[in-house]
LOVEXGU-562738 format. One record per residue (C-alpha): residue in three letters; x, y, z. Coordinates in Angstrom, 1 decimal, always signed. Layout:
% LOVEXGU-562738
ATOM  nukol      c1      c2      c3
ATOM    ALA       X       Y       Z
...
//
This chain:
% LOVEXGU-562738
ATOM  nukol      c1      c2      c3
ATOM    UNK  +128.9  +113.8   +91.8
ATOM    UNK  +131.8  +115.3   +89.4
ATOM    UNK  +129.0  +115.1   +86.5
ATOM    UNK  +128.9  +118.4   +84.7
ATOM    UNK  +131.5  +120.2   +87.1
ATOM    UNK  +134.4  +119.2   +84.6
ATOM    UNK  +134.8  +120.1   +80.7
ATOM    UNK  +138.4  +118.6   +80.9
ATOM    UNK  +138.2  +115.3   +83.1
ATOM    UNK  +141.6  +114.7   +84.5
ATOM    UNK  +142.0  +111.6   +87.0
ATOM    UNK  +144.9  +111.7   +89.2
ATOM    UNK  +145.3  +108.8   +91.8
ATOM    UNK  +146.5  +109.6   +95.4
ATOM    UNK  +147.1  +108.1   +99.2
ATOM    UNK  +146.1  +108.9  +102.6
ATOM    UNK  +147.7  +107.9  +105.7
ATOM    UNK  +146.5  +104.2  +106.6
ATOM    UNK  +145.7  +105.1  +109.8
ATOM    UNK  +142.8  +106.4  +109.5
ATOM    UNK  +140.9  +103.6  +107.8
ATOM    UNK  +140.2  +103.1  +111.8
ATOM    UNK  +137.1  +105.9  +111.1
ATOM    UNK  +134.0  +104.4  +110.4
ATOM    UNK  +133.7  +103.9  +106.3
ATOM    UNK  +131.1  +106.1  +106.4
ATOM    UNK  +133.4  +109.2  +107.5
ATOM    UNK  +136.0  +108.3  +105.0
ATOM    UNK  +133.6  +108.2  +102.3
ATOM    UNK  +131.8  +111.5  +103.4
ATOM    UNK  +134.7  +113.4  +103.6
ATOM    UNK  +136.1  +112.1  +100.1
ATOM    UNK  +132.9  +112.0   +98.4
ATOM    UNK  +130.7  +115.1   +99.5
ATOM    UNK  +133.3  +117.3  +100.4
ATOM    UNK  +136.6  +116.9   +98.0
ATOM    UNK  +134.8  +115.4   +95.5
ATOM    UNK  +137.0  +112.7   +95.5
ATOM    UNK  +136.6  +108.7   +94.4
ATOM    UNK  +137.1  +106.4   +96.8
ATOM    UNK  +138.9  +103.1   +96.2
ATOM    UNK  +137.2   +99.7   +97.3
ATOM    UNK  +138.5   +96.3   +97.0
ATOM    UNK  +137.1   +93.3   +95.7
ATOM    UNK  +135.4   +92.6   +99.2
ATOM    UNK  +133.8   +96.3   +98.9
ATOM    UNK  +136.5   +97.5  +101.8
ATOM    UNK  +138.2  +100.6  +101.3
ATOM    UNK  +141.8  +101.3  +100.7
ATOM    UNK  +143.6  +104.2  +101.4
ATOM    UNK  +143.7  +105.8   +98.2
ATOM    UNK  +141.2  +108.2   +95.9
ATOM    UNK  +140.9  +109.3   +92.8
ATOM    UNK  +140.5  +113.0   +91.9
ATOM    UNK  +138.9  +114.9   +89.1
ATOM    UNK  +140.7  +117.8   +87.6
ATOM    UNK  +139.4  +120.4   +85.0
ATOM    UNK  +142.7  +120.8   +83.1
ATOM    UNK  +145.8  +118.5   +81.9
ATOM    UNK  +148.6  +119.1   +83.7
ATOM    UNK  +152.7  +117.8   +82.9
ATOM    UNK  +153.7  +117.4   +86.4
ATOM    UNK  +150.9  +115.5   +88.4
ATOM    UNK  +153.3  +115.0   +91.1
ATOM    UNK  +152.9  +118.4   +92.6
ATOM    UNK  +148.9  +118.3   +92.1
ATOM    UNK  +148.8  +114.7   +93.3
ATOM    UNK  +150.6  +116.4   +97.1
ATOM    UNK  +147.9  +119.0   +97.1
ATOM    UNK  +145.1  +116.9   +96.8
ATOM    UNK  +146.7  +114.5   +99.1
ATOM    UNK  +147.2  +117.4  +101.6
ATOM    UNK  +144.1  +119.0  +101.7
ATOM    UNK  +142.2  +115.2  +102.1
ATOM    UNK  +144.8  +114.6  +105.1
ATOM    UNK  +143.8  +117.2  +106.8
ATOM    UNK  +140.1  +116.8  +106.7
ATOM    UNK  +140.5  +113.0  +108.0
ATOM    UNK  +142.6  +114.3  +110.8
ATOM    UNK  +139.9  +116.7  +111.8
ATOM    UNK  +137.2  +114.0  +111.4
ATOM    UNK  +139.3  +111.8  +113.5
ATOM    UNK  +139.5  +114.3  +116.6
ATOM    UNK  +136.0  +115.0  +116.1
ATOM    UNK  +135.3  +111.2  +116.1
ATOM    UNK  +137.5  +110.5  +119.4
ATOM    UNK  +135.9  +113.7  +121.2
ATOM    UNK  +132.4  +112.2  +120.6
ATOM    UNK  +132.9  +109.2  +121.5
ATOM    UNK  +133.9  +110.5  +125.0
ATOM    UNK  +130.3  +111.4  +125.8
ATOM    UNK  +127.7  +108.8  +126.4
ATOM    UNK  +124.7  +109.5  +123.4
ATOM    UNK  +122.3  +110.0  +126.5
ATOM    UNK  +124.5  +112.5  +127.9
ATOM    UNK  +123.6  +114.7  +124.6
ATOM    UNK  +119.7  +114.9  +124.8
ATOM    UNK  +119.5  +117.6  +127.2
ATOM    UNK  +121.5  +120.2  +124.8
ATOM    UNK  +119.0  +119.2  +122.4
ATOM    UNK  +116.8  +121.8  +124.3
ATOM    UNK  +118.3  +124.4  +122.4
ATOM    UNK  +118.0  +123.3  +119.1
ATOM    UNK  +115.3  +124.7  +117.4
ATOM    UNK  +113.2  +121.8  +115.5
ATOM    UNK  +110.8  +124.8  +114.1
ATOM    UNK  +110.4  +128.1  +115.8
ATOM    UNK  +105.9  +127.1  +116.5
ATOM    UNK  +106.9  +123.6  +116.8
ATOM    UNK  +109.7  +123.8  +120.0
ATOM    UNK  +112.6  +122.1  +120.4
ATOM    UNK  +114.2  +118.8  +119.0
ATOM    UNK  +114.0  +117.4  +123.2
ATOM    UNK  +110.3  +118.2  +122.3
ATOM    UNK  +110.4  +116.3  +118.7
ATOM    UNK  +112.1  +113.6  +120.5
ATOM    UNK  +109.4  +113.3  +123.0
ATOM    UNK  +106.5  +113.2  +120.5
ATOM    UNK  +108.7  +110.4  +118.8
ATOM    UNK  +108.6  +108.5  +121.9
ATOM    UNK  +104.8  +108.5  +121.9
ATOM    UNK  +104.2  +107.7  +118.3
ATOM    UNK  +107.0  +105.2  +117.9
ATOM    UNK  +105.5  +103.5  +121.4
ATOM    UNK  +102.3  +103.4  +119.8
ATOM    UNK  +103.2  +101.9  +116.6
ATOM    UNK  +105.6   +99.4  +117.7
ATOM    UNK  +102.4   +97.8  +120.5
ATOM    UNK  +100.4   +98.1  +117.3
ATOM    UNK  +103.5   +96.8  +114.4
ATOM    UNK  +105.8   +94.6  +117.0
ATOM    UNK  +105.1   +94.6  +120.2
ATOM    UNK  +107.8   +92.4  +121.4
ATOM    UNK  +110.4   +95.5  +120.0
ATOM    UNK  +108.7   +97.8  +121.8
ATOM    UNK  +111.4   +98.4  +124.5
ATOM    UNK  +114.0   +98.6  +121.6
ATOM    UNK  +111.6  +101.0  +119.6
ATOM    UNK  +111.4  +103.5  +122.2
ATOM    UNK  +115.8  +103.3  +123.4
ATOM    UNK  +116.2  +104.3  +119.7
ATOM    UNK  +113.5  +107.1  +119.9
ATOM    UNK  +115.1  +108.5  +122.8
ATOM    UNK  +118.4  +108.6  +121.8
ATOM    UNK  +118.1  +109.5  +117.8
ATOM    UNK  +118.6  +112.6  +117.9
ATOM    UNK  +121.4  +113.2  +119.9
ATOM    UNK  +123.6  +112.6  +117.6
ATOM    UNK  +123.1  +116.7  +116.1
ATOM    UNK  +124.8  +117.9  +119.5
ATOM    UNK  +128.2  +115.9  +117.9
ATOM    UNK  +131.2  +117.5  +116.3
ATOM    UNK  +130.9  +114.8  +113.7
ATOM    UNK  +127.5  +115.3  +112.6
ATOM    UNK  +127.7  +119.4  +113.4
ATOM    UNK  +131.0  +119.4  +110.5
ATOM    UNK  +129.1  +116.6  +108.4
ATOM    UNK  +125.8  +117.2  +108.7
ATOM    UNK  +124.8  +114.4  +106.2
ATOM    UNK  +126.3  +112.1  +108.7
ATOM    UNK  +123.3  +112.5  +111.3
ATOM    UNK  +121.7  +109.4  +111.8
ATOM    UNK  +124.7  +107.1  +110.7
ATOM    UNK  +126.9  +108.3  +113.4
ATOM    UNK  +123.9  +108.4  +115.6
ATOM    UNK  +124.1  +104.6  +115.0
ATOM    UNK  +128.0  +104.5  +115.0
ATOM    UNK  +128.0  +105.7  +118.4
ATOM    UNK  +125.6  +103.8  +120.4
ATOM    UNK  +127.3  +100.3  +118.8
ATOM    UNK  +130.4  +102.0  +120.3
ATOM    UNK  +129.2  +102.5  +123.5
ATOM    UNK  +127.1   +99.2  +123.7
ATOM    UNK  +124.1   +99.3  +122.7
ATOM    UNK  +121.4   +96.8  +121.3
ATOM    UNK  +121.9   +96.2  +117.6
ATOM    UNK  +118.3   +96.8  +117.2
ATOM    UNK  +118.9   +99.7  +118.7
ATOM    UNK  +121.9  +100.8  +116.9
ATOM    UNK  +120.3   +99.4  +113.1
ATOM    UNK  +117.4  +102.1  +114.3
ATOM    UNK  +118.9  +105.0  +114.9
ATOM    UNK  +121.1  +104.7  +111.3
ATOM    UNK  +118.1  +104.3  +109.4
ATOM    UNK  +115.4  +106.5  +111.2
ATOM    UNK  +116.2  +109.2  +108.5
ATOM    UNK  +115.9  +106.5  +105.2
ATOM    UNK  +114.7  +106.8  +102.7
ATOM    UNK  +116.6  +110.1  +102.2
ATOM    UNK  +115.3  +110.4   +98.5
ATOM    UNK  +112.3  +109.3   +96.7
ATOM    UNK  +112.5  +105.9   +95.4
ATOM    UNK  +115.2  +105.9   +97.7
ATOM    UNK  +116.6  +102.7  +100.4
ATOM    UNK  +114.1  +102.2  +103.0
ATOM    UNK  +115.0  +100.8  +106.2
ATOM    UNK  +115.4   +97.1  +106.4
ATOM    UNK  +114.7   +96.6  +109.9
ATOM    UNK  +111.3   +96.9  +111.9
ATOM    UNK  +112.7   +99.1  +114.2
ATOM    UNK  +114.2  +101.1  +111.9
ATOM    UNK  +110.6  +101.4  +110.1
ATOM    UNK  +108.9  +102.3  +112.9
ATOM    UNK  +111.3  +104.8  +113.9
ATOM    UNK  +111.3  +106.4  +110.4
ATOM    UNK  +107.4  +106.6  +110.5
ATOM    UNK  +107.5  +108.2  +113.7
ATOM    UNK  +110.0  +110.7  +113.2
ATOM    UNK  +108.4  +111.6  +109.5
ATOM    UNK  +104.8  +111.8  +110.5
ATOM    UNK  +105.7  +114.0  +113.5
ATOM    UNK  +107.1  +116.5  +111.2
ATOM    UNK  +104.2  +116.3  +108.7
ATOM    UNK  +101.4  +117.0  +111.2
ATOM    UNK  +103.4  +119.8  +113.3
ATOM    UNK  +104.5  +121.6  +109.5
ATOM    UNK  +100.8  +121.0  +108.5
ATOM    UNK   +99.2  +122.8  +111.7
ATOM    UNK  +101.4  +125.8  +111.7
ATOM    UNK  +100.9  +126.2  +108.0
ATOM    UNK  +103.9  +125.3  +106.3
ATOM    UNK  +102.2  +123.7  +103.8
ATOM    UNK  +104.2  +122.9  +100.6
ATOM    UNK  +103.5  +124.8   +97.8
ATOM    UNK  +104.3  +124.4   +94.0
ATOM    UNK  +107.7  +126.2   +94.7
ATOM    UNK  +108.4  +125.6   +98.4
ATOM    UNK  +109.0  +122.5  +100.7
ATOM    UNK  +111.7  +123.1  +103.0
ATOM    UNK  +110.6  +120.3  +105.6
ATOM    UNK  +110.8  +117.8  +103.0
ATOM    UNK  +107.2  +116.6  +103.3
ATOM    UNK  +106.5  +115.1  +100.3
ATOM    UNK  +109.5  +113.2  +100.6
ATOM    UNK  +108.5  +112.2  +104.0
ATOM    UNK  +105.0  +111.5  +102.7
ATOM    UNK  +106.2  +109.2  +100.3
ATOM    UNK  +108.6  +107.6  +102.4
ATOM    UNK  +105.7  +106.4  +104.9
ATOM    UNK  +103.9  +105.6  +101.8
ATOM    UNK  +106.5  +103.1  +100.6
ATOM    UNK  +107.4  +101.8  +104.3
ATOM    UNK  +103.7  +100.6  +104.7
ATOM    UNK  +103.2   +99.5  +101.3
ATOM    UNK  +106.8   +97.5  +100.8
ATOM    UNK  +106.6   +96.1  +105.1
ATOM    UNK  +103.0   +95.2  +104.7
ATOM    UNK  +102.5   +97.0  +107.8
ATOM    UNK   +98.8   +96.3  +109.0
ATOM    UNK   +98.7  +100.1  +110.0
ATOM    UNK   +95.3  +102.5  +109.2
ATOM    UNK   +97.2  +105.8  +107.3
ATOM    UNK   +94.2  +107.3  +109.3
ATOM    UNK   +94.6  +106.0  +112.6
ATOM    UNK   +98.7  +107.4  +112.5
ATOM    UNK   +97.2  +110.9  +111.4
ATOM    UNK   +95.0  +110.9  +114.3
ATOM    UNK   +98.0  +109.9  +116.5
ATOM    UNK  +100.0  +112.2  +115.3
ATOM    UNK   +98.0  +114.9  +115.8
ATOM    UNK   +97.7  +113.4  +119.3
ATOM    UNK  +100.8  +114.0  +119.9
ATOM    UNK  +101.0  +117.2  +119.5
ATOM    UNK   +97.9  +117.3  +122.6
ATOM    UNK   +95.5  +118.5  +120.0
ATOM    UNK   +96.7  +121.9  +119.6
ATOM    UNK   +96.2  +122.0  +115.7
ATOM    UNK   +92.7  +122.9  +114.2
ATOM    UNK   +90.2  +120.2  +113.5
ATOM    UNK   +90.9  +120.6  +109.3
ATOM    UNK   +94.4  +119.9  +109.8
ATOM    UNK   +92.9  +116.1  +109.7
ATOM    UNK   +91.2  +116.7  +105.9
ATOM    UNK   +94.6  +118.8  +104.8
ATOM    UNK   +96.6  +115.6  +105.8
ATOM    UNK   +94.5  +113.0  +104.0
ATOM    UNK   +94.4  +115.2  +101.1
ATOM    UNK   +98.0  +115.4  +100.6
ATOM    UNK   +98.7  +111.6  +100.9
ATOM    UNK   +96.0  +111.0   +98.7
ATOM    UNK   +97.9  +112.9   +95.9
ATOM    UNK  +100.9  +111.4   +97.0
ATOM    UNK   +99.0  +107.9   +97.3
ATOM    UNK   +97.9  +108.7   +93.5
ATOM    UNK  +101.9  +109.6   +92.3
ATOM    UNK  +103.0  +106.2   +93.4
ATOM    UNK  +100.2  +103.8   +92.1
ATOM    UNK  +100.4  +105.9   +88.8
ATOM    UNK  +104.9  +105.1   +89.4
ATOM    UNK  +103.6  +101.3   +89.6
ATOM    UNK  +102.5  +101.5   +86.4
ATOM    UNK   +98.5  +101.3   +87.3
ATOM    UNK   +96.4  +103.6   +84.8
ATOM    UNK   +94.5  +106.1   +85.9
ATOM    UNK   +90.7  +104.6   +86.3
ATOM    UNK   +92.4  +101.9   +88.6
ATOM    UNK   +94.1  +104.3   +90.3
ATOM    UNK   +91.1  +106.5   +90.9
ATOM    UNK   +88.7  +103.1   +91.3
ATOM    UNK   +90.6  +102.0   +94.3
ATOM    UNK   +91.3  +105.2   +96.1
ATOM    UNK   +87.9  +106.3   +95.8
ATOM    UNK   +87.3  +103.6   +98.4
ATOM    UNK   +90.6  +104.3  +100.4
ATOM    UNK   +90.0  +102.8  +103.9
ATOM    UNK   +93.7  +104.5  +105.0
ATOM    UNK   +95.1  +101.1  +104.7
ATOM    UNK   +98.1  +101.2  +102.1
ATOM    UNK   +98.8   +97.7  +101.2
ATOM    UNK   +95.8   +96.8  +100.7
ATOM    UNK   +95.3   +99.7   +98.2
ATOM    UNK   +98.2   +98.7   +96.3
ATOM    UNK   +96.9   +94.8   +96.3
ATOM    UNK   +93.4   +96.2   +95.1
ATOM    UNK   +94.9   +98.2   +92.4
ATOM    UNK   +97.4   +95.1   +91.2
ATOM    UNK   +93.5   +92.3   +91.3
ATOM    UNK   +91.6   +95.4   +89.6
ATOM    UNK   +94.4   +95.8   +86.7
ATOM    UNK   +94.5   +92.0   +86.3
ATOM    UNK   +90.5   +91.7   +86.5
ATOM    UNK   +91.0   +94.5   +83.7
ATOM    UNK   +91.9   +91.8   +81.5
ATOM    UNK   +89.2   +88.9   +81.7
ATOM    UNK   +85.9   +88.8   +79.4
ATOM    UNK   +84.2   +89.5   +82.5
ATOM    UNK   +85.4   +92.8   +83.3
ATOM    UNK   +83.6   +95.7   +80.6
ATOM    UNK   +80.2   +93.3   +81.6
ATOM    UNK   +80.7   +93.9   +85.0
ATOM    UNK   +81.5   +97.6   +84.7
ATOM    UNK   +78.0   +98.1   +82.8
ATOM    UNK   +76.4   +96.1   +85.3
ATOM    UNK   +78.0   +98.1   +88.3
ATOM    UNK   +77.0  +101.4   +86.7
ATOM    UNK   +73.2  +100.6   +86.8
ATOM    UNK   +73.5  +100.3   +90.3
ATOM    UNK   +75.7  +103.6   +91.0
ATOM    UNK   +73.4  +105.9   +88.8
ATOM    UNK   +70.5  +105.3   +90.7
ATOM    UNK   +71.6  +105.7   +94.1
ATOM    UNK   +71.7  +109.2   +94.9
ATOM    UNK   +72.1  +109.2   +98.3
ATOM    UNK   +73.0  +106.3  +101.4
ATOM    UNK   +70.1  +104.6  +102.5
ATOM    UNK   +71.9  +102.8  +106.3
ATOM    UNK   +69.0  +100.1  +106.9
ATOM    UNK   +68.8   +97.0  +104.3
ATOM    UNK   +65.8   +96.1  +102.7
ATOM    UNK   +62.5   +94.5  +104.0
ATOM    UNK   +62.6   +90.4  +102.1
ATOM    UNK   +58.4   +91.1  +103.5
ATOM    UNK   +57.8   +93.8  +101.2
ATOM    UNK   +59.7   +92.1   +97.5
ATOM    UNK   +56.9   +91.5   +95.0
ATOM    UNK   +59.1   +90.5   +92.3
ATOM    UNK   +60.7   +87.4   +91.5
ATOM    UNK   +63.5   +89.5   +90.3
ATOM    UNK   +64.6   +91.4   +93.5
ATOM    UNK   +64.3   +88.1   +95.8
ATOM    UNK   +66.3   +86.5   +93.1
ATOM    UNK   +69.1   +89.2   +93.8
ATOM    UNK   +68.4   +89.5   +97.6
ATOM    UNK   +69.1   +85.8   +97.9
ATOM    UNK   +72.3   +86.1   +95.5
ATOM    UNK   +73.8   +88.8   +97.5
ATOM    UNK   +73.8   +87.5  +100.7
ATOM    UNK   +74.8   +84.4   +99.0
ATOM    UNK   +78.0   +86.0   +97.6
ATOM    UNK   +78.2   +88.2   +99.9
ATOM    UNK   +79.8   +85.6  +102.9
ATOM    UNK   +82.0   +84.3  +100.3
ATOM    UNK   +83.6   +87.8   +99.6
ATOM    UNK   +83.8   +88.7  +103.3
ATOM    UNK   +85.7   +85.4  +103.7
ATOM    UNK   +88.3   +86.3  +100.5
ATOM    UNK   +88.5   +90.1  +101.2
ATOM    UNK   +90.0   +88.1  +105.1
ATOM    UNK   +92.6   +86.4  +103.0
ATOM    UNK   +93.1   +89.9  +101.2
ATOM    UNK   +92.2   +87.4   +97.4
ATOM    UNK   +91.3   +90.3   +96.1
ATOM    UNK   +91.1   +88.8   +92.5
ATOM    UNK   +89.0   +86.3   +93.5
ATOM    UNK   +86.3   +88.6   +95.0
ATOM    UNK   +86.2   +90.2   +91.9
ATOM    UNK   +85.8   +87.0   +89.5
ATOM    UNK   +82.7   +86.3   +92.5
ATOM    UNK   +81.1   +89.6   +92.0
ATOM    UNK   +80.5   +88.4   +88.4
ATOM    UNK   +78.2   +85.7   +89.8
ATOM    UNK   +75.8   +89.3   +90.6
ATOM    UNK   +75.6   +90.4   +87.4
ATOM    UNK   +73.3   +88.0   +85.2
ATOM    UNK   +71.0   +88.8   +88.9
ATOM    UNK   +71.2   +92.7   +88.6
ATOM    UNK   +70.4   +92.9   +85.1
ATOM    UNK   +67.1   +91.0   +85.8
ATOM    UNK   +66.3   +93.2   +88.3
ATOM    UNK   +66.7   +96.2   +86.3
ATOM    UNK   +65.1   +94.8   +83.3
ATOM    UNK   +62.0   +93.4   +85.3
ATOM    UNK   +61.8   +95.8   +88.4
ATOM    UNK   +60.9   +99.6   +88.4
ATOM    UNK   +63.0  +100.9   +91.3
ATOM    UNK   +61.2  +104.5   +91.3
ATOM    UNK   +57.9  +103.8   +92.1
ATOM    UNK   +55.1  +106.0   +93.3
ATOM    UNK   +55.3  +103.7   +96.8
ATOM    UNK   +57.5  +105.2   +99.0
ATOM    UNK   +57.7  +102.2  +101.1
ATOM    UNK   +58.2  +100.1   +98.4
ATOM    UNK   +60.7  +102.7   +96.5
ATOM    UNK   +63.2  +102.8   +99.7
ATOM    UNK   +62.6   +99.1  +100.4
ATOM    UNK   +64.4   +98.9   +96.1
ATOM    UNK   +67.1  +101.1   +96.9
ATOM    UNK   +67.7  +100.2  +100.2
ATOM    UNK   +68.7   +96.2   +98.7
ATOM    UNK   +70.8   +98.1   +95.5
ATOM    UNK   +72.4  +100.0   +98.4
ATOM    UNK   +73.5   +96.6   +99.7
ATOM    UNK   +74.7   +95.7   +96.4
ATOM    UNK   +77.1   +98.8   +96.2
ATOM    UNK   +78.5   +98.8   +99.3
ATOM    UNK   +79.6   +95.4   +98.5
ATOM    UNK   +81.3   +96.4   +95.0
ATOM    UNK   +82.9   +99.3   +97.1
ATOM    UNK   +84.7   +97.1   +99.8
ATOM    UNK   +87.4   +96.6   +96.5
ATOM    UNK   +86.9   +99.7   +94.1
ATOM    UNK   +84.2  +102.3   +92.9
ATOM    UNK   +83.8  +101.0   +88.8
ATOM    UNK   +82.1  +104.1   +88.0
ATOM    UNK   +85.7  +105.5   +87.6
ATOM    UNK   +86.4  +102.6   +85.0
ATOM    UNK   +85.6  +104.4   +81.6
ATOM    UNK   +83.2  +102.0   +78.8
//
C-alpha cells in the first residue's frame, strides 16, 4: 500500500503506547495500515507489538524529530479509536437496528432496516435448504449484521463494517456462529478474494449479495462497461465461488427467483432473463480463470441447469474426456444427431412402428445406457458417463448409415426423430458437443 507513493523510500521505526494493544488487532491494523500508511510489526506468533514502520519520501539527518511526529499523529488516532471502541460497546448491537431506518441502502430500494429484512428471508430460506440445523444461528446473524454502520467505529473506519460487527456481538455474548457470521457476511471483498470459511458465514454472504443484485438489477442500475458502483460483479462472482468452492447443492435459479421474492415481486418479469444473463458471463469468466478452453466452457453452459458445482465438475470430466481416443469420434457421432433435429419433439418414439434393424438396435442401446448414466450422473461420475456414451456411438452410426430419418411418412418420420430426440437429450444432461470444434 506505499507502492508507487514514494520515489525516495525512507523507513523510520517508531512506538505506540502499549495500551492500546487492548483494541481488537483489527483496529490497530486499520488505523496503521489504511490510514497512516504505516507497517505494522508482528511477532513470530503473528501478534502485534507496539511499534510500526513508516515510509518517508526524502532522507532526513535527524529521524528523531520525524520519528515524534509520526509517533504523534498515530497516538492520536488510537486514542480516538479507543473512545470510539468503549462508546460502542456501551450499546447492545440490537439496540442499533432501529437507526438503521435512516440509512439509505438505495434511494428505489429503502432502507438498510428494509435490506436487513429481505436478508432475513433469503438467508432463512437458504440455511432450511444449505443447513437446516443453523438456521436459528443464520437468521441472529441476519438480523444483527448490519448494525454495526450506526457505530462510531465503523462510521470513522468504514472498511471496518462487518469485522466490528463480529467484534461486538463476541463482546456482548453472542454465539460464535453468530459472531464468525457477521465478520464474514461481506467476504470475499475482492475477486479471487477470501471467502468465508464458515456455513453461516456463506449463507449470510449469499443472502446479503444476491439481495443487492436483484433490487440494483430491477431499478436499473445495471453495470455498464464504465460503471458499477454496487459492486455487482464482484458480488456475482463472489456467489459464484461460494457455491462452486462449498459445493452448496443450491439451483443459481431457484436463489434468483427467491430473491426477487423478496422483494414481493415488485420488479418486472425480465429482470429474471437480465439476472441469468449476467452470471452466465460471469459463470464463463471464471471457468475460462480455471483454465477450461472455450468449447468446454461454452459445451457445459449451454446446458446450465443453475447448479454451479456441478458445472464446474462437467467442465473439469469434459476437459479430461478431451483427451481419450474416444473423444473427436464421439463429437462426429454427436453432431449427426444435433444437425438433424431442428426442433423438440416431447413424446419418445413408438418401438411398434421401427422397421429397421438399425433403429431397434439403438432404441435398445439407449435405454440400455441410458439407466446406467442416470445412476453415475447420481454419483455426479461425470467422466464415467462420458466414457458410457461411447458405448452409443458404433449404434448411431448404423442408424445413420442404414436408416433414412426424412422420409415421406410422417408417422414414421416423427417416430425417427422422436428416438434421436431421446438420444440428445441424453448427451445434453453433461454438455452440448456441437460447441466442440472438429
Amino acid at each position: 500500500w506505499v507502492n508507487f507513493l514514494v520515489e525516495y523510500p525512507v523507513a523510520i521505526a517508531g512506538k505506540f503506547d502499549d495500551a492500546f494493544l487492548e483494541l481488537p488487532s483489527p483496529v490497530l491494523i486499520t488505523v496503521m495500515k489504511h490510514h497512516q500508511k504505516y507497517l505494522p510489526i508482528q511477532n513470530e506468533k503473528q501478534r502485534l507489538l507496539p511499534g510500526f514502520v513508516a515510509i518517508i519520501n526524502t532522507p532526513v539527518v535527524n529521524i528523531k524529530p520525524v520519528q515524534k511526529g509520526l509517533e504523534r499523529v498515530l497516538q492520536a488516532r488510537l486514542a480516538d479509536a479507543r473512545f470510539f471502541y468503549e462508546k460502542d460497546l456501551k450499546t447492545p448491537l440490537i439496540d442499533y437496528l432501529p437507526q438503521l431506518k435512516g440509512v439509505i441502502f438505495q434511494a428505489d430500494l429503502g432502507s438498510v432496516w428494509e435490506k436487513v429484512q429481505r436478508i432475513q428471508k433469503i438467508a432463512s430460506w437458504l440455511a432450511e435448504k444449505i443447513a437446516p440445523e443453523k438456521k436459528e444461528a443464520v437468521i441472529r446473524a441476519a438480523l444483527l449484521c448490519k448494525a454495526d454502520l450506526i457505530t462510531e467505529m465503523v462510521n470513522e473506519f468504514p472498511e471496518l463494517q462487518g469485522v466490528m460487527g463480529g467484534i461486538y456481538a463476541q463482546k456482548q455474548g453472542e454465539p460464535e456462529a453468530v459472531v464468525k457470521a457477521i465478520k464474514e457476511h461481506y467476504l470475499p471483498i475482492e475477486a479471487g478474494g477470501v471467502l468465508p470459511q464458515t456455513e453461516e458465514g456463506a449463507i449470510l454472504s449469499i443472502a446479503d449479495k444476491i439481495d443487492t443484485i436483484v433490487g440494483c438489477f430491477g431499478v436499473g442500475l445495471i453495470p455498464t462497461g464504465t460503471s458499477d458502483p454496487f459492486a455487482l460483479r464482484r458480488n456475482s462472482l463472489g456467489i459464484l465461488r461460494i457455491l462452486h468452492e462449498k459445493a452448496f447443492s443450491l439451483s443459481l435459479f431457484e436463489l434468483i427467483d427467491f430473491g426477487i421474492k423478496a422483494y414481493e415481486n415488485r420488479f418486472a418479469s425480465e429482470v429474471k432473463g437480465q439476472l441469468i444473463e449476467f452470471f452466465k458471463t460471469r459463470l464463463t469468466s471464471l471457468l475460462l480463470e480455471k483454465g477450461y478452453s472455450h468449447p468446454v466452457m461454452e459445451a457445459v453452459l449451454a446446458v446450465f441447469n443453475g447448479h454451479v458445482p456441478s458445472t464446474f465438475a462437467k467442465a473439469h470430466a469434459l476437459s479430461e474426456f478431451s483427451q481419450s481416443l474416444h473423444f473427436q469420434p464421439l463429437v462426429i457421432a454427436y453432431k449427426r444427431v444435433h444437425r438433424i433435429i431442428t426442433t423438440v419433439i416431447s413424446t419418445g418414439p413408438n418401438p411398434a412402428l421401427f422397421k429397421e434393424p438399425q433403429e431397434r438396435a439403438l432404441f435398445e442401446k439407449y435405454l440400455e445406457i441410458k439407466k446406467k448414466i442416470n445412476t453415475l450422473l447420481g454419483k455426479k461420475d461425470y467422466y464415467g458417463a462420458l466414457n458410457t456414451l461411447v458405448t452409443l456411438k458404433s449404434f448411431i452410426d448404423d442408424f445413420f448409415d442404414h436408416v433414412m430419418v426424412m422420409v415421406e411418412d410422417k408417422e414414421l418420420r416423427q417416430n425417427r426423430l422422436a428416438l434421436l430426440t431421446q438420444i440428445k437429450e441424453l448427451f445434453l444432461q453433461l454438455a452440448d458437443l456441437s460447441k466442440i470444434p472438429i
